[in-house]
Structures are given as C-alpha cells and as structure tokens.
TORBAKE-370912 format. One record per residue: residue number from 1; residue in one letter; chain; x, y, z of N, C-alpha, C, O in turn. Coordinates in Angstrom, 3 decimals, always signed. Layout:
+-------+-------+------+----------+----------+----------+----------+----------+----------+----------+----------+----------+----------+----------+----------+
! torro ! torke ! nuse !      n.u !      n.v !      n.w !     ca.u !     ca.v !     ca.w !      c.u !      c.v !      c.w !      o.u !      o.v !      o.w !
+-------+-------+------+----------+----------+----------+----------+----------+----------+----------+----------+----------+----------+----------+----------+
!   NUM !     A !    A !        X !        Y !        Z !        X !        Y !        Z !        X !        Y !        Z !        X !        Y !        Z !
...
+-------+-------+------+----------+----------+----------+----------+----------+----------+----------+----------+----------+----------+----------+----------+
***
This chain:
+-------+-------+------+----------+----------+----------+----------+----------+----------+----------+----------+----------+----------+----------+----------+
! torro ! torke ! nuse !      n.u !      n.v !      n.w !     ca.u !     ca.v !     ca.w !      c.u !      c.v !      c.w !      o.u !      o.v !      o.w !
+-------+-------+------+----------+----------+----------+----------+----------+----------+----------+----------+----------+----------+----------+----------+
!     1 !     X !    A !  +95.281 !  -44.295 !  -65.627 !  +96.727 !  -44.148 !  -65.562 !  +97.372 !  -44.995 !  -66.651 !  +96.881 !  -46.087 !  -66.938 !
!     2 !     X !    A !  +98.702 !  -44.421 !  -67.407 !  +99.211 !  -44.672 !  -68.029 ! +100.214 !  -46.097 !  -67.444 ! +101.064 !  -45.846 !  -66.590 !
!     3 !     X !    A ! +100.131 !  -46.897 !  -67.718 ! +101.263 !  -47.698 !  -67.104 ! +102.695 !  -46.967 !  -66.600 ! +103.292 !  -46.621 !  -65.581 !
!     4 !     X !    A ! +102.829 !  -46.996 !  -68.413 ! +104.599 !  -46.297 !  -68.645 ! +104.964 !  -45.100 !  -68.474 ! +106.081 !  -44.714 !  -68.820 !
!     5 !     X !    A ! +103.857 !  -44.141 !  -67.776 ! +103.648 !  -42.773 !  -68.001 ! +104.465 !  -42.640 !  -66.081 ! +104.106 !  -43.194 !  -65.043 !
!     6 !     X !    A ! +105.935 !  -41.398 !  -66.429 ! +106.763 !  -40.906 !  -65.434 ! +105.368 !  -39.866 !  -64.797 ! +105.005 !  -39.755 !  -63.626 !
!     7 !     X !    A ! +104.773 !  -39.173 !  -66.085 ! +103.483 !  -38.266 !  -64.838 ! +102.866 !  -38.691 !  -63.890 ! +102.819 !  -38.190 !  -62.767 !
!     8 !     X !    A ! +101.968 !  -40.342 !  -64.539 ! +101.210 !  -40.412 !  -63.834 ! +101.926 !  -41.061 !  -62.405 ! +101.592 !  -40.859 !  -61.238 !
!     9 !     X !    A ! +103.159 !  -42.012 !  -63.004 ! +103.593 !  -42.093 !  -61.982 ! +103.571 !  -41.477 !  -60.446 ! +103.241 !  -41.845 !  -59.318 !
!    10 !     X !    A ! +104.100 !  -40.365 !  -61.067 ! +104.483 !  -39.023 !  -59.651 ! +103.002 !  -38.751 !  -59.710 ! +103.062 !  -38.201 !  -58.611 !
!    11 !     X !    A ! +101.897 !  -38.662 !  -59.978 ! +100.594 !  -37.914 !  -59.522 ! +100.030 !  -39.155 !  -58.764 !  +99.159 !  -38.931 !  -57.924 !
!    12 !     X !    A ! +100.466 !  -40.545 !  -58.989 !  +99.968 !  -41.150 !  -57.942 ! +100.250 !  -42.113 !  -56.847 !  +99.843 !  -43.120 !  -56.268 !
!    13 !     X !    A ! +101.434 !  -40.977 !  -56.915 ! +102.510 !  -41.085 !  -55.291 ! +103.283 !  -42.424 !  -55.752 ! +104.097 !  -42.729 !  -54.881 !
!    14 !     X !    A ! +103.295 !  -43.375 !  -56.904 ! +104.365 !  -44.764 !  -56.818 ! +105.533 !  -44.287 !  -57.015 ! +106.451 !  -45.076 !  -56.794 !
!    15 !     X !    A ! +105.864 !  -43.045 !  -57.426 ! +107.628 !  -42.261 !  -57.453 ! +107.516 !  -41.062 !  -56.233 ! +106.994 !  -39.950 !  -56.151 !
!    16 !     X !    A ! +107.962 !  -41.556 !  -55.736 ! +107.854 !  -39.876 !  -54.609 ! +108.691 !  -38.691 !  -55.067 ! +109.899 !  -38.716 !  -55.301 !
!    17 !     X !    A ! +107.794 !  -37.555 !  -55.169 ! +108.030 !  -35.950 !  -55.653 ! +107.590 !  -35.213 !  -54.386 ! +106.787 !  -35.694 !  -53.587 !
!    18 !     X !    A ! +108.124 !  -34.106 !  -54.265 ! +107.873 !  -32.881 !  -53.566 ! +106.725 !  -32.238 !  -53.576 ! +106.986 !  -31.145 !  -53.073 !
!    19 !     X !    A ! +105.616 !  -32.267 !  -53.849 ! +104.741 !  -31.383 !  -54.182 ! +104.850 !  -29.898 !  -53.798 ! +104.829 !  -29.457 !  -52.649 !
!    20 !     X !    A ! +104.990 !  -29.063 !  -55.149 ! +104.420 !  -27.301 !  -53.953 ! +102.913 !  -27.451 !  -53.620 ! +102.415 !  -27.152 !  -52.535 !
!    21 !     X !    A ! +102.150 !  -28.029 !  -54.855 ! +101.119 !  -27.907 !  -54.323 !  +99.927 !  -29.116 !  -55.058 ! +100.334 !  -29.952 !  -55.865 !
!    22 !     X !    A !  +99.165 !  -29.079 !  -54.843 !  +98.132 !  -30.243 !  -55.329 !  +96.528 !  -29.991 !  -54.899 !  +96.029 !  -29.589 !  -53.848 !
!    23 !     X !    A !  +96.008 !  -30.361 !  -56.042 !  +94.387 !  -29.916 !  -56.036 !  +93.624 !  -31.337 !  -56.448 !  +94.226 !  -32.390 !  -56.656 !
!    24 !     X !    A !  +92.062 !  -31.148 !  -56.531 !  +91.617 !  -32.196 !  -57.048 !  +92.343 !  -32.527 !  -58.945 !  +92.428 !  -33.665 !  -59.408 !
!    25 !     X !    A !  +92.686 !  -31.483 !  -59.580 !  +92.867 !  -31.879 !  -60.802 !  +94.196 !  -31.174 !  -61.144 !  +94.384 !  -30.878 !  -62.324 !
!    26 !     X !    A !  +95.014 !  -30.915 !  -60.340 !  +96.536 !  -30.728 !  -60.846 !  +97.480 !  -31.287 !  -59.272 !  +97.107 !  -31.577 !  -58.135 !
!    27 !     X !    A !  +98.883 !  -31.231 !  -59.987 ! +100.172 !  -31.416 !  -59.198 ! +101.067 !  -30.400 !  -59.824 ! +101.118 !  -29.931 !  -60.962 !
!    28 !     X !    A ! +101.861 !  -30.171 !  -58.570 ! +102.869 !  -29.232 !  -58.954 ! +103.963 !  -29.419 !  -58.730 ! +104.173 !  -29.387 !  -57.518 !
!    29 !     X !    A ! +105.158 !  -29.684 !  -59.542 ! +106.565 !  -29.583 !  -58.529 ! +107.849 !  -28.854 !  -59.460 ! +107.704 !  -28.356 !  -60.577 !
!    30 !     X !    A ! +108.793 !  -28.917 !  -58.885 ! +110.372 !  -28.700 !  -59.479 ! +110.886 !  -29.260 !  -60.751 ! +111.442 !  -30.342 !  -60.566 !
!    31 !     X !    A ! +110.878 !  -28.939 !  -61.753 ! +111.559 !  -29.713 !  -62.545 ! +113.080 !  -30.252 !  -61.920 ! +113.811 !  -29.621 !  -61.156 !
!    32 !     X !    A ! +113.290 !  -31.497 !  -62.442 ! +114.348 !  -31.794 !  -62.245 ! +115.556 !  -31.705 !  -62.839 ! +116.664 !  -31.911 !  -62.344 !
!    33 !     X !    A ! +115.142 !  -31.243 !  -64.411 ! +116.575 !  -31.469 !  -65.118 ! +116.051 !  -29.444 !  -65.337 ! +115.242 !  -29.319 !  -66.256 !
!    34 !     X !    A ! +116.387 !  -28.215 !  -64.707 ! +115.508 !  -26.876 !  -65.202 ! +116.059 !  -26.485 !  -65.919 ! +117.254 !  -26.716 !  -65.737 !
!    35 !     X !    A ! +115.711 !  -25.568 !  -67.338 ! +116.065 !  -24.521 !  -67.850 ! +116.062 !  -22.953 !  -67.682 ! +116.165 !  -22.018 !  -68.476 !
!    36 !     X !    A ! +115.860 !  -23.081 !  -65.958 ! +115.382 !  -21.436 !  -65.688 ! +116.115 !  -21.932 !  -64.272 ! +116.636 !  -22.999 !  -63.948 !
!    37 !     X !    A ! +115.864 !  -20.354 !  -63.407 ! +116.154 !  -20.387 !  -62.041 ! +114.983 !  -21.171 !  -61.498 ! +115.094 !  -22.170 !  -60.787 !
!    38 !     X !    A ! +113.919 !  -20.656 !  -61.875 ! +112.495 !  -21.108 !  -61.429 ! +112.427 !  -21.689 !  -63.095 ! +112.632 !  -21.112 !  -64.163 !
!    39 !     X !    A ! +111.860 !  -23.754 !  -62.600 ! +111.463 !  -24.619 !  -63.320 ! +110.672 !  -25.350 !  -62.797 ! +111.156 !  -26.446 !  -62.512 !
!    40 !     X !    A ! +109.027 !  -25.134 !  -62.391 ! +108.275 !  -25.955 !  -61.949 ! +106.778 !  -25.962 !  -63.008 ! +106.101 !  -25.011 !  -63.400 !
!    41 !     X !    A ! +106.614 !  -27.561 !  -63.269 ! +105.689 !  -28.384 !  -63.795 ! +104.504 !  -28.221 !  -63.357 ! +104.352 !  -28.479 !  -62.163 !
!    42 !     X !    A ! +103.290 !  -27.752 !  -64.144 ! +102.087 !  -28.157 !  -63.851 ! +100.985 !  -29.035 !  -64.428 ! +100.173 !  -28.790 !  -65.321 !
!    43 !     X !    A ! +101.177 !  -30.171 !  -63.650 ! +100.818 !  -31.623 !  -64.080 !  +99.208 !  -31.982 !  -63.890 !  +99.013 !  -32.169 !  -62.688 !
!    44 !     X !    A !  +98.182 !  -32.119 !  -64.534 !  +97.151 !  -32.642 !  -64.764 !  +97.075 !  -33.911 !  -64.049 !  +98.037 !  -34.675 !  -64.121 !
!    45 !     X !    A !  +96.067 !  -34.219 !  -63.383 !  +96.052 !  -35.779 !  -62.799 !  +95.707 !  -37.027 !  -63.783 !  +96.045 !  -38.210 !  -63.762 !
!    46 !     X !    A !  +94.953 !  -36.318 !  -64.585 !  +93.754 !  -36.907 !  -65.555 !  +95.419 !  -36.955 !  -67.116 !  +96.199 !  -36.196 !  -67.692 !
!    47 !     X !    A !  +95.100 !  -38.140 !  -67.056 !  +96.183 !  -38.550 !  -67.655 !  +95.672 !  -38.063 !  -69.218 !  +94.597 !  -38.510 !  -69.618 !
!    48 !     X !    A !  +96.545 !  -37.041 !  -70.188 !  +95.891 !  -36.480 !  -71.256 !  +97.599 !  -36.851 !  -71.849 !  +98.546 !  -36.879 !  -71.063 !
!    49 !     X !    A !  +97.710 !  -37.045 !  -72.957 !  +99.165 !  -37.850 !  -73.733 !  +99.619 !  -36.246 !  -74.039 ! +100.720 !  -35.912 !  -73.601 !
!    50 !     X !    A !  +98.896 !  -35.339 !  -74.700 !  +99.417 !  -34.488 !  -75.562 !  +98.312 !  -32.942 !  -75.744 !  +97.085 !  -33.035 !  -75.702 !
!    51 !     X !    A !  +98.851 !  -31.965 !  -75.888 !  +97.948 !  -30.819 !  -76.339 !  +97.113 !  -31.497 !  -77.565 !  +95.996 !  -30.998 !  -77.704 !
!    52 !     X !    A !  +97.412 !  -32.446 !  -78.399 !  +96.848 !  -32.518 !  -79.732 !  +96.037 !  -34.051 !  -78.947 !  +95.582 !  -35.003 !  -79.580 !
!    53 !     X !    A !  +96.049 !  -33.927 !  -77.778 !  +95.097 !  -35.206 !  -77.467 !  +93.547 !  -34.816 !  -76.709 !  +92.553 !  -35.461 !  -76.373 !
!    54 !     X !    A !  +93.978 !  -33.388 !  -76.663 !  +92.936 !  -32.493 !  -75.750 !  +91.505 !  -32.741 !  -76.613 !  +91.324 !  -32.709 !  -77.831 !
!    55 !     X !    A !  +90.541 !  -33.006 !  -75.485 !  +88.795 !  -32.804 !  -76.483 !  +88.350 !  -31.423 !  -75.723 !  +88.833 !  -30.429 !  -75.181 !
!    56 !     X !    A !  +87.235 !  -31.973 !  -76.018 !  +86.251 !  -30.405 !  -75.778 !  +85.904 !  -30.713 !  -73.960 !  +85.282 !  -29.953 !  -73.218 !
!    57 !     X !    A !  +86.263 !  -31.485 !  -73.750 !  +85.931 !  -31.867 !  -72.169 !  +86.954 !  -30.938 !  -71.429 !  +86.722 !  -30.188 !  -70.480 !
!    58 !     X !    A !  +87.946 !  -31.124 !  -71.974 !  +89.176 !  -30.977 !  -71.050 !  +89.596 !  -29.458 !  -71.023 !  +90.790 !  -29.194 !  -70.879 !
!    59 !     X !    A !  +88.741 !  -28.529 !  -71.146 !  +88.715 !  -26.931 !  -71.133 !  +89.158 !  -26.460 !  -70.069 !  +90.105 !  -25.681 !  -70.180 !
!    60 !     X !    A !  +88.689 !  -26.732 !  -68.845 !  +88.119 !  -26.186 !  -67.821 !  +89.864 !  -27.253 !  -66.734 !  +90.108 !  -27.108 !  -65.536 !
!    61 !     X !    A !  +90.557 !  -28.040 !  -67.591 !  +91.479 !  -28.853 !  -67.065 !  +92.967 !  -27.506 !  -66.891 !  +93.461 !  -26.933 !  -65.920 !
!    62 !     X !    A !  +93.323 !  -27.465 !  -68.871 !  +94.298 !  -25.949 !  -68.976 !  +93.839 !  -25.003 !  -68.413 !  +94.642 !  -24.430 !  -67.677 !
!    63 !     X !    A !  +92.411 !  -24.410 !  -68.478 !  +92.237 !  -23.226 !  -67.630 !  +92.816 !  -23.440 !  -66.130 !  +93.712 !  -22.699 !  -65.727 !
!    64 !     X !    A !  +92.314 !  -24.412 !  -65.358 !  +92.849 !  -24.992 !  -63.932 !  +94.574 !  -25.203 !  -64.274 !  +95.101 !  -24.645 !  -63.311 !
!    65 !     X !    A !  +95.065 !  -25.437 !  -64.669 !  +96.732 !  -25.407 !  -65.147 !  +97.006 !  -23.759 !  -65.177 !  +97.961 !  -23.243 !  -64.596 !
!    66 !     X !    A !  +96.033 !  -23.034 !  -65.931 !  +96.844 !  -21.759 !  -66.062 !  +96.831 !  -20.896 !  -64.563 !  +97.700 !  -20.340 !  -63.892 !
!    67 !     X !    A !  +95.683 !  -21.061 !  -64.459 !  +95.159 !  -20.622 !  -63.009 !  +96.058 !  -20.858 !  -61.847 !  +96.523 !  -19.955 !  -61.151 !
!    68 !     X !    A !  +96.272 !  -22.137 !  -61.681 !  +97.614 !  -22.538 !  -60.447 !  +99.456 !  -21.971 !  -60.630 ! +100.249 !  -21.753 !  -59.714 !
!    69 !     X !    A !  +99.682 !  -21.864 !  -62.085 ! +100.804 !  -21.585 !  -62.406 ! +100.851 !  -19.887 !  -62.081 ! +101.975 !  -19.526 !  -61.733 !
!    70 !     X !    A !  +99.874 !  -18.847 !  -62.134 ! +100.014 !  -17.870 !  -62.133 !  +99.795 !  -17.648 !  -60.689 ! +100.295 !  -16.577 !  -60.346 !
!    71 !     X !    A !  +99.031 !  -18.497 !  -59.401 !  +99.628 !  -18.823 !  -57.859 ! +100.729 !  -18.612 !  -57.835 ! +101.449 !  -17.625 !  -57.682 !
!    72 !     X !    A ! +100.901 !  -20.179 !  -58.092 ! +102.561 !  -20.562 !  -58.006 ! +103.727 !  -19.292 !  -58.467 ! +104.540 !  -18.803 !  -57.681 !
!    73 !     X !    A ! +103.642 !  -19.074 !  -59.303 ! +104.510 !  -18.129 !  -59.610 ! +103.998 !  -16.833 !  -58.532 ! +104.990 !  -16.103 !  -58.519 !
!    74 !     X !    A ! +103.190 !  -16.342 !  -57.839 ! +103.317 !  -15.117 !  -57.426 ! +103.562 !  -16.009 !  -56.280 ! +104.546 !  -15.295 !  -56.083 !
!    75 !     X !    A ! +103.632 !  -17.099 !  -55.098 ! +104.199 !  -17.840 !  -54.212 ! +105.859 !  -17.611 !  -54.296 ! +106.597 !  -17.298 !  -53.362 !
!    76 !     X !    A ! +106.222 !  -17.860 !  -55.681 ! +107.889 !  -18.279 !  -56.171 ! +108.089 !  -16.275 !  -56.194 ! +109.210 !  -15.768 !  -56.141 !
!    77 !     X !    A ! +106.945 !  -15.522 !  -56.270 ! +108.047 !  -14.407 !  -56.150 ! +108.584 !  -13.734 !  -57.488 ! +109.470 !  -12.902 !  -57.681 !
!    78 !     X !    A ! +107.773 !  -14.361 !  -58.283 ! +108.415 !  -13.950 !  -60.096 ! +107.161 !  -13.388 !  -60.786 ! +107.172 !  -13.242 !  -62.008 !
!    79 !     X !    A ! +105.907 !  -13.017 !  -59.937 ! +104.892 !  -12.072 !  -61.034 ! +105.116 !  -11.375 !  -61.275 ! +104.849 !  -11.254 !  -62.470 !
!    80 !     X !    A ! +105.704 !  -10.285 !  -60.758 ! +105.738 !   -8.976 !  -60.842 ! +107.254 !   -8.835 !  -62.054 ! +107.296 !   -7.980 !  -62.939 !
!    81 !     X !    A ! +108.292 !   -9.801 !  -61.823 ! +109.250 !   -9.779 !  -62.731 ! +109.507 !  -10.413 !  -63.853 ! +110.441 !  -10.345 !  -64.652 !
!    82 !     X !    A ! +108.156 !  -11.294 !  -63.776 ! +107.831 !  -11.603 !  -65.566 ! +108.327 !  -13.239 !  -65.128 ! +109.199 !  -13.602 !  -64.337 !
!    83 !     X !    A ! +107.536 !  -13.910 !  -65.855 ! +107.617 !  -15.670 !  -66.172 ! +107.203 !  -15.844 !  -67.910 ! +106.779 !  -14.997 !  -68.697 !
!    84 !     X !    A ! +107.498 !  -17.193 !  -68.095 ! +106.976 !  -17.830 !  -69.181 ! +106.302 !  -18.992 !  -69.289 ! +107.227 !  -19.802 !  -69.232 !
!    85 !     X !    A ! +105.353 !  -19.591 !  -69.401 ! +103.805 !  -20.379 !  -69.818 ! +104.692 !  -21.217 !  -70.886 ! +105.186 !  -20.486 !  -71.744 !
!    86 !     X !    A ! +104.985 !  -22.524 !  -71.012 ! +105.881 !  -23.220 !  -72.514 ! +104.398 !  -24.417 !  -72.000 ! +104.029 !  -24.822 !  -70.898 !
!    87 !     X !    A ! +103.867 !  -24.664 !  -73.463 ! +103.445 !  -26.231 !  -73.911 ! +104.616 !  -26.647 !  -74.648 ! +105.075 !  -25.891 !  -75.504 !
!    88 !     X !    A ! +105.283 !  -28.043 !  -74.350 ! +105.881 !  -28.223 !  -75.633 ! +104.571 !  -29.150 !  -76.514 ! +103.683 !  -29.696 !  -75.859 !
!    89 !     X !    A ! +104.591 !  -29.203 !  -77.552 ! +103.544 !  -30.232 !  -77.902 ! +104.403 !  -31.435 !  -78.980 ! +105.051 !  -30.917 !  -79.889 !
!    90 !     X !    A ! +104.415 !  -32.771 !  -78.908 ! +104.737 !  -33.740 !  -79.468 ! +106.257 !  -33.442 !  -79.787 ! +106.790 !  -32.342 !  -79.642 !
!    91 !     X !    A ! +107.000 !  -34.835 !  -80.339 ! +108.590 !  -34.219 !  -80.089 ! +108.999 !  -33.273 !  -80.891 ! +109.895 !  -32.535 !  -80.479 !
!    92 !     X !    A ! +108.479 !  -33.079 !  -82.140 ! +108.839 !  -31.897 !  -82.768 ! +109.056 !  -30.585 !  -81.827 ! +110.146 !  -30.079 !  -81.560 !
!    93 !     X !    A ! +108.126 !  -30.267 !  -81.505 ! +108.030 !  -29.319 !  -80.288 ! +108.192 !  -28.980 !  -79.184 ! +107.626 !  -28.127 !  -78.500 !
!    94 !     X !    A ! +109.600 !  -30.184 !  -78.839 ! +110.365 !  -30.576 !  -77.383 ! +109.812 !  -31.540 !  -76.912 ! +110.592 !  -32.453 !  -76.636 !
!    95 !     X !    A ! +108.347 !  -31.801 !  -76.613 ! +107.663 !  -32.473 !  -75.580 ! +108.506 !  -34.002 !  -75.528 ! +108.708 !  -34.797 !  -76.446 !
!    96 !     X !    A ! +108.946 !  -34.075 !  -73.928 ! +109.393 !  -35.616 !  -74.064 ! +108.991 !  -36.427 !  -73.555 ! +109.003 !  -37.543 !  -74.074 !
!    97 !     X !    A ! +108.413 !  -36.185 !  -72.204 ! +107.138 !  -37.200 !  -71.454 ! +105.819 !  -36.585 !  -72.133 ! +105.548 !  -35.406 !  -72.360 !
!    98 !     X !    A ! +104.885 !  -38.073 !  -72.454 ! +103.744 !  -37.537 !  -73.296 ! +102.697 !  -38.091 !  -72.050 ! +102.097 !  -39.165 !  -72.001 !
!    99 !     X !    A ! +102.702 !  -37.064 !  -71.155 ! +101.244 !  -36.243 !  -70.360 ! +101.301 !  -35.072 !  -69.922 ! +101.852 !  -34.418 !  -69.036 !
!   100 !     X !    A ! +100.194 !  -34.901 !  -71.233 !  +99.903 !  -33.098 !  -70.858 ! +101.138 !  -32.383 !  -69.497 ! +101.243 !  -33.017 !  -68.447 !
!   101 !     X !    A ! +101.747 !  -31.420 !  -69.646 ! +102.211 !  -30.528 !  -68.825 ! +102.832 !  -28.860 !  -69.061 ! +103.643 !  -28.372 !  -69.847 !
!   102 !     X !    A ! +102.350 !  -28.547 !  -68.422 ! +102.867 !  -26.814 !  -68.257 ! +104.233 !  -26.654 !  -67.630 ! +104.650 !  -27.303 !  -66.671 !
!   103 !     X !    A ! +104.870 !  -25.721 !  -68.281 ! +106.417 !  -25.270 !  -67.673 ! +106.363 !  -24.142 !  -66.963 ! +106.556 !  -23.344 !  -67.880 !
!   104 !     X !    A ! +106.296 !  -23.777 !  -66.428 ! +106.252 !  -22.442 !  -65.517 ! +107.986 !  -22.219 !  -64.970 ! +108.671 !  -22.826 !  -64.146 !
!   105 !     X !    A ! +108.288 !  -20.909 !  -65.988 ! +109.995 !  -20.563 !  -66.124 ! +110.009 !  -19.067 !  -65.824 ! +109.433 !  -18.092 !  -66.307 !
!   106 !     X !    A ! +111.029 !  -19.292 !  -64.682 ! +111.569 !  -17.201 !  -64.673 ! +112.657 !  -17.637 !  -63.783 ! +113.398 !  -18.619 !  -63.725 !
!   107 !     X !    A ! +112.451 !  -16.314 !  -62.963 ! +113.764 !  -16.357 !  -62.109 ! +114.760 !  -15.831 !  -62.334 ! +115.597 !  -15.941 !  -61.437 !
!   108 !     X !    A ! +115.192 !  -14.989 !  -63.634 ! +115.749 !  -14.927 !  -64.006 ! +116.027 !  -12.988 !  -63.678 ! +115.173 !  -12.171 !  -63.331 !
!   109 !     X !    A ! +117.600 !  -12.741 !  -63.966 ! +117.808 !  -11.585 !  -63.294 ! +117.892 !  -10.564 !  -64.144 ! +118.510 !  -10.700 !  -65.200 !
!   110 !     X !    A ! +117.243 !   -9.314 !  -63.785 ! +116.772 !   -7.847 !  -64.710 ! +118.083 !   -7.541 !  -65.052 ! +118.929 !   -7.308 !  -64.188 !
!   111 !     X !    A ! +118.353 !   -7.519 !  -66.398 ! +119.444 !   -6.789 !  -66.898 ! +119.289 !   -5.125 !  -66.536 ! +118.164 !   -4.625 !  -66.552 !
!   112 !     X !    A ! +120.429 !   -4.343 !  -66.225 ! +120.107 !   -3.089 !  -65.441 ! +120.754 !   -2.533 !  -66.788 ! +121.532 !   -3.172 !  -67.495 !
!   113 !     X !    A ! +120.250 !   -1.086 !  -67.051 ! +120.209 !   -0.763 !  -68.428 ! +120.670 !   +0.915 !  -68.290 ! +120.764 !   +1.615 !  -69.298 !
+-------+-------+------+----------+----------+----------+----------+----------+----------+----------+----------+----------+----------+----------+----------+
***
C-alpha cells in the first residue's frame, strides 16, 4: 500500500466506500465527482501507480478489471444500451489519482431518431 494513495486507502477499508462489489483482486464503487449517469470505478487491490507501470505479471489483473466491469454494468442495466471502458493514463491523459483504475460510464439516454 501506497501511504498517500486515496485507492489504496478505500481498498483497505481506512476511508469507508460503498462497495457494489469486491473480489480477491478488485473493488468496485460510485464515482464520486461522475461524468455519466452511471460512474463506477474498477479498482485493483494490488496497488499498480499507472497503465505505464503495468509488467508482464499484471495481465491476468486488467483482464479481472475488464471482466467485473462488463458484470457490473449488465447488474447497472446498461449492456444492452452501450457503456464506455476509459483508462486515463498519467496526467496528460486525465489520470488524477495514480492507482491503476477503470471508469465504467453509460447511463445515458437513446436519442430517438
């Protein structure tokens, strides 16, 4: 665990979060500040800083991230009407807490045409 790290924080219960859900190697919850109707985080336990911090170990970690988010989302009710998968990676690329996390975004309503 990161000392200064808000992830690891919440993955090991010293900030209390909501969990939807939790496994041996992820957490899941609500974003708090969202950019969607549906804004929930899928957080790695295994404290990783960045996509560009990933080794060859940690394969089988994103696969387990992609795997729960595409749950979660058919739980939340948004497979069938489409979501979006965001890494940000380092701040160039949004990322502002640096441990590894997935955005899992939809919710959002079918323009009728």
């Amino acid at each position: 665990m990161e000392t200064d790290c808000l992830f690891c924080k919440i993955v090991n219960k010293d900030i209390e979060s909501d969990f939807l859900y939790e496994d041996d190697t992820v957490v899941v919850f609500r974003d708090i500040n969202p950019h969607a109707p549906i804004h929930i985080l899928i957080v790695p336990k295994k404290h990783i800083r960045s996509i560009n911090d990933l080794t060859d170990h940690d394969g089988e970690i994103v696969a387990r991230m992609i795997a729960v988010a595409k749950k979660i989302a058919k739980k939340e009710s948004i497979n069938e009407s489409g979501y979006k998968l965001l890494f940000n990676v380092e701040k160039g690329g949004g990322q502002v807490i640096f441990h590894l996390h997935l955005h899992l975004l939809g919710g959002w309503k079918k323009n009728k045409s």
